[in-house]
N, C-alpha and C positions, 0 to 999 in steps of 0.2 A: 504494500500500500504506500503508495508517495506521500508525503510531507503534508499536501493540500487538502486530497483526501482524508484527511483526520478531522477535517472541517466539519465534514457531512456526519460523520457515526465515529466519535473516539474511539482507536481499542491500542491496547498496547503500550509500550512506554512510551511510546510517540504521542498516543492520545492523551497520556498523562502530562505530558508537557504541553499539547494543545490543551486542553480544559485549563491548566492554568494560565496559558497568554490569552487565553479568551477571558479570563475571569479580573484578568489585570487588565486587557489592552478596554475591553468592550465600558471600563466602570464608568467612564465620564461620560457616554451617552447616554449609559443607562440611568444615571442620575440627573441626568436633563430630562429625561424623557418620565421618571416618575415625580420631579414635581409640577408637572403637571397634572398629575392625576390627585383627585380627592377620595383620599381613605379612613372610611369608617372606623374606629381604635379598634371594633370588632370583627371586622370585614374576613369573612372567606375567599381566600383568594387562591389562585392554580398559576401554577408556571409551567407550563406546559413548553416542553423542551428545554428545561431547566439547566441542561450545561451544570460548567463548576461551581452552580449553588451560588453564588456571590449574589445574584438578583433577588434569590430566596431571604437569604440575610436582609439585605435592602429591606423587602416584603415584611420579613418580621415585624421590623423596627416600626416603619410605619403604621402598624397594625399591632398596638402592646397588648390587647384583650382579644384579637384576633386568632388565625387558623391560616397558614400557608401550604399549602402539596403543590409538589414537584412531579413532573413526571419525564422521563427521558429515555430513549429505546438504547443510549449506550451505556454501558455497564462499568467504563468508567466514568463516565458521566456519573451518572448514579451514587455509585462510589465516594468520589469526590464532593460532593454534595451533601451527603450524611455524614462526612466528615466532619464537615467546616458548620452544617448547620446541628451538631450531636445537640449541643444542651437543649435546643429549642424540639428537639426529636423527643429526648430524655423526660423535658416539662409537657408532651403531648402537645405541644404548637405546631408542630412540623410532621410530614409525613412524604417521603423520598419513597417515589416506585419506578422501577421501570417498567414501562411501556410503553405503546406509540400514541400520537394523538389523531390516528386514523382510528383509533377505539378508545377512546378516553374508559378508563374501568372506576366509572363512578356515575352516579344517578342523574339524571337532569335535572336543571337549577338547584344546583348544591352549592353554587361559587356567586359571590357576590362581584368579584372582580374577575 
């Protein structure tokens, strides 16, 4: 698998090093891009394609009384993300799965965000 390729589906050491320059390179957009949004302190919210968790964290913060899931079909993906987000896993705020978001594996209107 080339280098770029790790874009699309992390695996491997390579993917462990993509999820973390994504998790570093992507944070300043992604912090433009959530203050714009207004979150409920309780808000359910999905990250669907969740990568190395970094946006999950974000997610949290902005939501103290809230509920964030992640969902990602690579497995270091995955991985990486229940990492970085264990204590809020730990405190039942968090929930890290893999799978795809061609079948999201949860109920309709469960997510406020």
């Amino acid at each position: 698998m080339s280098f770029f390729e790790n874009t699309r589906k992390p695996v491997g050491f390579g993917g462990k090093i993509m999820v973390a320059m994504m998790n570093s390179g992507h944070g300043a957009m992604a912090d433009w891009g959530l203050e714009h949004i207004t979150f409920p302190a309780d808000a359910a919210v999905l990250d669907g394609g969740c990568g190395g968790g970094a946006n999950i964290k974000k997610l949290l913060a902005k939501c103290p009384k809230g509920q964030v899931k992640g969902i990602d079909y690579s497995e270091v993906s995955v991985e990486k993300s229940r990492k970085i987000n264990a204590k809020a896993i730990k405190e039942g705020r968090c929930q890290v799965l893999q799978a795809s978001v061609a079948e999201l594996p949860f109920d309709e209107n469960n997510f406020d965000l």
